[in-house]
N, C-alpha and C positions, 0 to 999 in steps of 0.2 A: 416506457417505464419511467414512472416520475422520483421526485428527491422521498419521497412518503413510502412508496416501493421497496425503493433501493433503503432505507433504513433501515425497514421491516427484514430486509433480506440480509443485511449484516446480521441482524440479529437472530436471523435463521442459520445463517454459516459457523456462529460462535455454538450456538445449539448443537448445529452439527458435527463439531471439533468434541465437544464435549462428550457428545454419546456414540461416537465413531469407536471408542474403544471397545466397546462391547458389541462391535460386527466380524472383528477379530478372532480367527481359530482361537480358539481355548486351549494352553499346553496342556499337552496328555491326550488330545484328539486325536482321531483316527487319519492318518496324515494325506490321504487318498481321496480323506471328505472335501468337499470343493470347499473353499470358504464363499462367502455372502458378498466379501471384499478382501480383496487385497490391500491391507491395512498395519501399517506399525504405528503405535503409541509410544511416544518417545519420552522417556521419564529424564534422563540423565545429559546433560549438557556435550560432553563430548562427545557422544553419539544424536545430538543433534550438529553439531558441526561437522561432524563427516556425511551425514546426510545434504545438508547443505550442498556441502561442495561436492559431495557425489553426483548429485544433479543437475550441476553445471558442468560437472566433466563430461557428463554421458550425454547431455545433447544435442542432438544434430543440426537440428532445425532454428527451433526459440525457445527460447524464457522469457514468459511474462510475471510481473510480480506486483505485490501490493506492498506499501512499506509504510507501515504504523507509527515507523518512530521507534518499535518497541524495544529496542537494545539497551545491554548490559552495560554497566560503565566499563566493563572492560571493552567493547568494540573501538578497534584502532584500524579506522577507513573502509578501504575497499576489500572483498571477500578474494582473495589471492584466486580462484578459481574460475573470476570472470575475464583477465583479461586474455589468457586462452583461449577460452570459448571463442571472444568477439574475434580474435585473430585468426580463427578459422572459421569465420563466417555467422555464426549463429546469431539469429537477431534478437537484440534485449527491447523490452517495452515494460518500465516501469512506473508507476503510478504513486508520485508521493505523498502522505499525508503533511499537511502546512508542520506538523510540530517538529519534523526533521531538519527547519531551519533552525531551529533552536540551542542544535546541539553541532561546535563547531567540529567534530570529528565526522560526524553523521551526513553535514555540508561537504566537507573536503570529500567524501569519498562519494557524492553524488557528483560533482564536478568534475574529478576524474571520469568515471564512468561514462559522463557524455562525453566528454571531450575523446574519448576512444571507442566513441559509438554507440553509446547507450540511447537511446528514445526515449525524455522523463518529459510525466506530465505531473500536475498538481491537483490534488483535489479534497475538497472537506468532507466527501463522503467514501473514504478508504474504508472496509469491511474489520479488517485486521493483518496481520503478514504472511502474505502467502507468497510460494513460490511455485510456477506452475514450467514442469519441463517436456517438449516439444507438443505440449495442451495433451497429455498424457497423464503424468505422474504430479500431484500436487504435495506441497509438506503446508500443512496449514497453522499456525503457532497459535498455539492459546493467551488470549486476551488477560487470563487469570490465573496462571499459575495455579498458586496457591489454594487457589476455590478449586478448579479441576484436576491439579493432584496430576496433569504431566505439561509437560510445556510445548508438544506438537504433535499431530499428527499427522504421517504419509498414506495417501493415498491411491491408487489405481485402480480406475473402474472408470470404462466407457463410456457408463451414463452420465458419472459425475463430472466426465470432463464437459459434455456437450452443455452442461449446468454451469460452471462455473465459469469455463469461457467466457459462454456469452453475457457473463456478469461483467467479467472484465470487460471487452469491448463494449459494452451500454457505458460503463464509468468511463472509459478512453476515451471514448468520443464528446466526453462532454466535459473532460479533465481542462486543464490550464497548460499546455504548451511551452516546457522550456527548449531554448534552442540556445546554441555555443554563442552565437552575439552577443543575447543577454545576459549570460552567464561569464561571459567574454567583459562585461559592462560592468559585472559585479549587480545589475541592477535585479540584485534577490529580495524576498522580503523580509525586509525587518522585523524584530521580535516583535513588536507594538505591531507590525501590519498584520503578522500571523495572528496575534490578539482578536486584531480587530474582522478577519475572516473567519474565523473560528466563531465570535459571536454573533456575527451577521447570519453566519448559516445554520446557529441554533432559534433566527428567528426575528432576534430582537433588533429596535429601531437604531437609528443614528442614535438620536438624544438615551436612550438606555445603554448602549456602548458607550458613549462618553460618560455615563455617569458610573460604570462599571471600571473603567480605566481612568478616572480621573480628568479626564479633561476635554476639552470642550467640541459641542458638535460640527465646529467648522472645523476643527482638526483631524476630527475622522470622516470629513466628506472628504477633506484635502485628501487624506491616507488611501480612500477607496478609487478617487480619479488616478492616483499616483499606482495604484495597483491594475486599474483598468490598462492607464496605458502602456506598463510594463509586460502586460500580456496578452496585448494587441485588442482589449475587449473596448466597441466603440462606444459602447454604453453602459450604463451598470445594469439597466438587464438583460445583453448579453454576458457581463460576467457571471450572472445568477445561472444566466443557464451553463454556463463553462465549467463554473465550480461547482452546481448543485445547491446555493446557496436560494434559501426562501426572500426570494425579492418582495418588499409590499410596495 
């Protein structure tokens, strides 16, 4: 599956969040009728937070997740329900999007999280925020609020998991790799670096990055070798293929 795939296929997941609510029994149905899906639409904030952490209490196995960035200005670090989990074994594998350095609450509580066990990689092609528990039960967040009118939905259904997994691992495998050394080093990336992979993987050249951020093309070839080798990539187009980024 290439970086064009995997676009096409975010784009297909937001689709999917969006019209997932009408696979949902209908109230007032006959309650005996099978549903289509096992399906909640989550309208209301607090009942997505106990979701949340319901399904880090309840699993056994793992939690894989996608993480957009997309939080509230209220979120304050880490989700109180993961470090439970990790201490009774349950393996986390999280996949960040670059705009998560951005925000210094959003940092601190990715940092904790490995440093107690978490598995985080990086990548510019993140879908949106999902949480996926023992590759069973998915709560998928809506990209748009406002346009789809609820903020997540949960889902359980067989087929959807053998779907959506192997999305995640196609992205894990080709994510950015943090490990407690480097995170230990502090050698994260800077807002400007985040800028600067964020543009590259929508395409555009060195000299168009620099002309978009201001400043000049030896400073964002410096920025991209300082980000290769902060994530072990021996060339920049091994980092294309790590992040998902369109190398030319």
């Amino acid at each position: 599956m290439n970086v064009s795939s995997l676009s096409e296929l975010c784009d297909q997941l937001e689709e999917l969040a969006q019209s997932a609510k009408f696979l949902a029994r209908p109230k007032g149905s006959d309650p005996s009728a099978e549903a289509v899906l096992d399906v909640e639409v989550v309208t209301a904030q607090q009942r997505l937070d106990a979701i949340f952490s319901d399904m880090q209490h309840r699993a056994q196995r793992s939690v894989e997740a996608f993480d957009y960035g997309m939080h509230g200005p209220e979120t304050r670090g880490q989700s109180s329900a993961q470090p439970p989990a990790l201490a009774r074994g349950v393996h986390y594998r999280v996949i960040y999007d670059p705009s998560v350095f951005k925000r210094e609450s959003l940092r601190e509580a990715m940092l904790t999280s490995v440093r107690q066990g978490e598995e985080a990689r990086v990548s510019t092609i993140v879908p949106t925020r999902i949480l996926i528990r023992d590759r069973e039960e998915f709560l998928i967040f809506s990209r748009a609020p406002a346009r789809s009118g609820f903020l997540a939905v949960r889902i359980q259904a067989s087929w959807f998991a053998e779907f959506l997994t192997g999305t995640f691992e196609t992205i894990w495998r080709s994510a950015l790799p943090l490990t407690t050394e480097r995170l230990d080093d502090r050698r994260l990336l800077t807002e400007e670096e985040v800028d600067i992979l964020r543009l590259l993987s929508a395409g555009l050249t060195d000299e168009s990055v620099a002309r978009s951020l201001g400043v000049s093309v030896r400073t964002v070839q410096r920025k991209v070798q300082i980000i290769q080798r902060n994530f072990g990539a021996s060339s920049r187009f091994q980092l294309g293929a790590m992040s998902g980024l369109q190398v030319t």
